[in-house]
N, C-alpha and C positions, 0 to 999 in steps of 0.2 A: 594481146587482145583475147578474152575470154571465146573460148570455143562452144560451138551451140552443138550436143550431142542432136546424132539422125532423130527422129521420131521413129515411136513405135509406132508400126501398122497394121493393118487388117489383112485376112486374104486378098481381098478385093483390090489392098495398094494405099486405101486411104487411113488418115492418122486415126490411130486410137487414142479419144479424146474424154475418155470417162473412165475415174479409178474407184474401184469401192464398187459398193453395192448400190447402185441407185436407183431400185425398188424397195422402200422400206417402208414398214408401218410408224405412224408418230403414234404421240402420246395418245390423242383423242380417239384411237383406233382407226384413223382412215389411212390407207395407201397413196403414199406418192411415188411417182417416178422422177426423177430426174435428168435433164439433158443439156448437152452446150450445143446452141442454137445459134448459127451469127455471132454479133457481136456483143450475143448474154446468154447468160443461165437459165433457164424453163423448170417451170413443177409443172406437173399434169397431177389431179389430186382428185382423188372420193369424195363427192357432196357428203355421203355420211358412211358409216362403217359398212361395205358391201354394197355400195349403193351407185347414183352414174357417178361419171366423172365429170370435173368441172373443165372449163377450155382453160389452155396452157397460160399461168401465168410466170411476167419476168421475177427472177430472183435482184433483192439488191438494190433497190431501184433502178436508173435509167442510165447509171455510168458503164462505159465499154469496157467489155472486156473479151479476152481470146476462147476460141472456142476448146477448151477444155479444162478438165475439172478433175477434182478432191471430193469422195463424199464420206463422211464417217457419222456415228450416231454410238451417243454415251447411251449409259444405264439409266438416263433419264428420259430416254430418246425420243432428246433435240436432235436434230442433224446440223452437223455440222460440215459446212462447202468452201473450197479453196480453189482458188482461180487465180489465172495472170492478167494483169491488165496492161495496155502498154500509157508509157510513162511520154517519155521523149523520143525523137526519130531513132529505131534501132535498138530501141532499151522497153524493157517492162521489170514491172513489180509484180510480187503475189498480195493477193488481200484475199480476206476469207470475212463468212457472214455466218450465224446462227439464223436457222428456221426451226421456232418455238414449236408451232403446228404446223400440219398443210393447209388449213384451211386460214391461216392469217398469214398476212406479209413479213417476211424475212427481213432481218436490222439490213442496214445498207450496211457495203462492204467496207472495211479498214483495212486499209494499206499495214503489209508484213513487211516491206522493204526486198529486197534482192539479198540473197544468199553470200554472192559475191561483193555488195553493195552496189554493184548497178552494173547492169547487161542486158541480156534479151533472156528469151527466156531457155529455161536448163532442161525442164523434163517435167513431167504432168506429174502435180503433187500427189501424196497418199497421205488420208490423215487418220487418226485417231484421237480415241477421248476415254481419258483414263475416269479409275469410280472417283473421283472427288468434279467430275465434272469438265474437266480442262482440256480444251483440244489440246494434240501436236499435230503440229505442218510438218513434213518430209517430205524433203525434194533432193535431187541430183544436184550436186554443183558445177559451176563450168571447169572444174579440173578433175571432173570423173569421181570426185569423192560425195557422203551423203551429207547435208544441212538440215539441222531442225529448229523450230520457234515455236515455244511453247505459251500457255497461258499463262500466268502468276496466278496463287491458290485467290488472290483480294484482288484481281482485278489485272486489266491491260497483260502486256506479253513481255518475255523475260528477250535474250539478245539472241542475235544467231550464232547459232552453237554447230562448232564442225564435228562430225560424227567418225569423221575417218573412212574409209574406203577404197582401194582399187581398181579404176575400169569397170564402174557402175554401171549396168542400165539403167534409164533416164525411168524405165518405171517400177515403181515398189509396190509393196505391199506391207499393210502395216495393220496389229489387232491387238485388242487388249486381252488380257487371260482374264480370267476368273477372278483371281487376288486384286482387276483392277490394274494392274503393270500393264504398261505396252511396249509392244514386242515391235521390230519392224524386219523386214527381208528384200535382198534384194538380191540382182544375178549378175554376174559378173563372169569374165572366161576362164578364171579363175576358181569358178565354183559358186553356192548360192552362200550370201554373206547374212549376217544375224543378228542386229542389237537387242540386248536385252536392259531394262530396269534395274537395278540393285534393289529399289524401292520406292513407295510413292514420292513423285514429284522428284527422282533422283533423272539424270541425263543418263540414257541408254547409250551403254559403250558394246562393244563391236567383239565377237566371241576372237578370240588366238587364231582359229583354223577354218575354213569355208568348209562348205560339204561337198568333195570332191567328186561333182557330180554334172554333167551338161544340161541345160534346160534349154525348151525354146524360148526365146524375147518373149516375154510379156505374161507369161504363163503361170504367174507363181500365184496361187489364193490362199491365203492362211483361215485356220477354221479353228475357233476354241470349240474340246470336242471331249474336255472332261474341265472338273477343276484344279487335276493338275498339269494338264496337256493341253497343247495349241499342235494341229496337224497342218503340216506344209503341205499342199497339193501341187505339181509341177507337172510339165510334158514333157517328156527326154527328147532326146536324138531319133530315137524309133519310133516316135510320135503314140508312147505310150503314159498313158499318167500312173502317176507314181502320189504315193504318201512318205513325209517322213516326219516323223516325229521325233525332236530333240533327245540325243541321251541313246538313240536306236537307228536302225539301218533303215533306208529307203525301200518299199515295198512294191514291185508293180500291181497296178490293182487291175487296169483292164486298158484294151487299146484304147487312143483316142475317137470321136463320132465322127472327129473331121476337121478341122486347119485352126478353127477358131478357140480363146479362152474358155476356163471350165469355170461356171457358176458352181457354189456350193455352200449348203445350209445344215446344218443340224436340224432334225426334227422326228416329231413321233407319227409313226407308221404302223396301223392295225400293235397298234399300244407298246411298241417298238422303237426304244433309239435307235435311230437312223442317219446315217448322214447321205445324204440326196445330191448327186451331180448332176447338173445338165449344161448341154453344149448342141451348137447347131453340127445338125452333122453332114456327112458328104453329100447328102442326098437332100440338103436343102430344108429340112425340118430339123424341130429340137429333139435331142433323144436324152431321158434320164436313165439315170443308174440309180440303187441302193444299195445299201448294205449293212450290218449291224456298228452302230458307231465303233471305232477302235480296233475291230476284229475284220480286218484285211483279209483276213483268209479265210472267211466265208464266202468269197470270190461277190462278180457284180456284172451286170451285162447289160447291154443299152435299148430301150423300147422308145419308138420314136411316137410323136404327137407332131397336131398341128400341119400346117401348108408351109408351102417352100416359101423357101425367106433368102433374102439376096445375100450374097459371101459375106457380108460387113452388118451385117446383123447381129446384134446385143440380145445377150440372153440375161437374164437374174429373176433372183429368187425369195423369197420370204414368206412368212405365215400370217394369216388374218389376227384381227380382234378374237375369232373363235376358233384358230387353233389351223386351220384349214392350210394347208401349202399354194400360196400363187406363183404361176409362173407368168413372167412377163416377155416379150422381143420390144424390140424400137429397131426403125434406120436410125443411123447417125445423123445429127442435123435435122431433127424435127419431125423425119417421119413418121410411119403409122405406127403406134402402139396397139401394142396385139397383147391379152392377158386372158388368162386361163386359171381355173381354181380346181380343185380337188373334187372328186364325187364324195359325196357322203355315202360312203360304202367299202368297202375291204380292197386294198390294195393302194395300185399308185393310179388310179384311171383319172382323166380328166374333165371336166367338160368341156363345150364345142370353145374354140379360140372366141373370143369376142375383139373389133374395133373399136378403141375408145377414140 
């Protein structure tokens, strides 16, 4: 009988049920959020670029599905969402949907079938979308190793393909580079594990050696942070984050703000590459970092925003239509969405938190 790996979870105890980034800008310039709500998927979305937000609508139409999620977004950016749903007493499937815009309704979901060909469910998907367009699904299998189903370049999706692996954690992380390859990562006790692309539309195989190195569950954000680099962000043992970059040694950059995952964006600051962390920290608010992309060792240290937010509070991040850096929080399951945008003026300042 297939084994159902624990779930990851929050300080707080509860499942961490959201992988990706699911604050992102679409095509049309408005910001959506994304969340698993009950027994579906939610967008909360911009009337228009900077403008209100609309009330929460379901993704997929009206079929059920479990409360966690997939979110990725190609160089087209559609987003693209992956979810479980269940099947028969005991057993579920993954299916995944394309949302064109935020402000129009998402294709209903298609059924990807089970990993294993049929069980419950393994581990909260990671997806990505290489530049010709084409999602991959990644998920855990129930033997500890990784599974992926990809699109075909003409349509529908190719088979499930075993990625290899030892004693996975049930959650990943997965990004495309620059060239378009996508990359995936995953932690294991073993060390953190690696697939890479050979080349477009090739099936990512699994690096020789892990990165002999402890992280906590759930911790890993990968960042494209040039075009010939993708930066691993992780939290060790010491509950300090770390970068590491393929090809080079792991870096500690600064302690962590407090128990929970680190959001992290590339972006320009007082006309500066930048790459931007933030994380709720001990004290119940968000605190960002900066620092000059790439360059670790111009050190980084945490200045906090905003009102206390409960342990299991979601942090992410991204930029407007005009360049502008928003940050967002959510509870889990629907609650208050709290966001915040950048001052027009020199530094990292924010404006006042707003309730959408």
């Amino acid at each position: 009988m297939p084994i159902v790996p624990p779930s990851v979870t929050t300080a707080a105890g509860r499942p961490e049920s959201v992988n990706g980034d699911w604050l992102i800008r679409g095509r049309d310039g408005r910001l959506s959020a994304y969340d698993a709500v009950g027994d579906g998927i939610v967008c909360r979305a911009e009337s228009r670029p900077g403008g209100p937000w609309l009330a929460p609508r379901r993704i997929g139409g009206d079929q059920r599905v479990h409360p966690m999620l997939g979110v990725g977004q190609g160089a087209d950016e559609y987003a693209h969402l992956a979810t479980w749903r269940p099947t028969v007493k005991g057993e579920s499937g993954l299916v995944h949907t394309t949302h064109f815009r935020p402000a129009l309704a998402a294709l209903d979901w298609t059924p990807l079938g089970h990993p294993n060909q049929k069980g419950d469910r393994t581990g909260v998907p990671a997806v990505a979308v290489d530049a010709e367009g084409r999602a991959h699904v990644f998920v855990r299998n129930a033997v500890g190793g990784v599974s992926m189903r990809g699109q075909k370049e003409r349509g529908g999706w190719g088979p499930w393909r075993d990625l290899k692996g030892e004693d996975v954690e049930e959650r990943l992380t997965a990004v495309t580079r620059a060239s378009g390859r996508v990359e995936l990562y995953g932690n294991s006790p073993h060390g953190i594990l690696r697939w890479t692309q050979g080349g477009p539309g090739w099936i990512p195989e699994l690096d020789a050696s892990p990165l002999k190195v402890t992280a906590r569950q759930g911790s890993l954000r990968a960042l494209v942070t040039s075009d010939e680099h993708v930066t691993l962000f992780y939290t060790d043992e010491t509950d300090t984050v770390c970068a590491w970059r393929p090809g080079g040694e792991p870096v500690e950059l600064l302690p962590g703000a407090g128990p929970g995952p680190v959001s992290v964006i590339r972006c320009t600051l007082d006309e500066v590459d930048c790459t931007l962390l933030a994380q709720r920290s001990a004290s119940g608010r968000v605190a960002f970092a900066a620092y000059p992309t790439e360059q670790e060792s111009a050190g980084a240290w945490w200045t906090e925003s905003g009102p206390q937010l409960p342990l299991d509070a979601r942090v992410s991040l991204t930029e407007d239509a005009s360049g502008r850096v928003v940050a967002a929080t959510v509870i889990p399951g629907g609650g208050e969405l709290r966001v915040a945008r950048r001052k027009r003026e020199a530094g990292l300042a924010l404006e006042a938190w707003g309730v959408v």
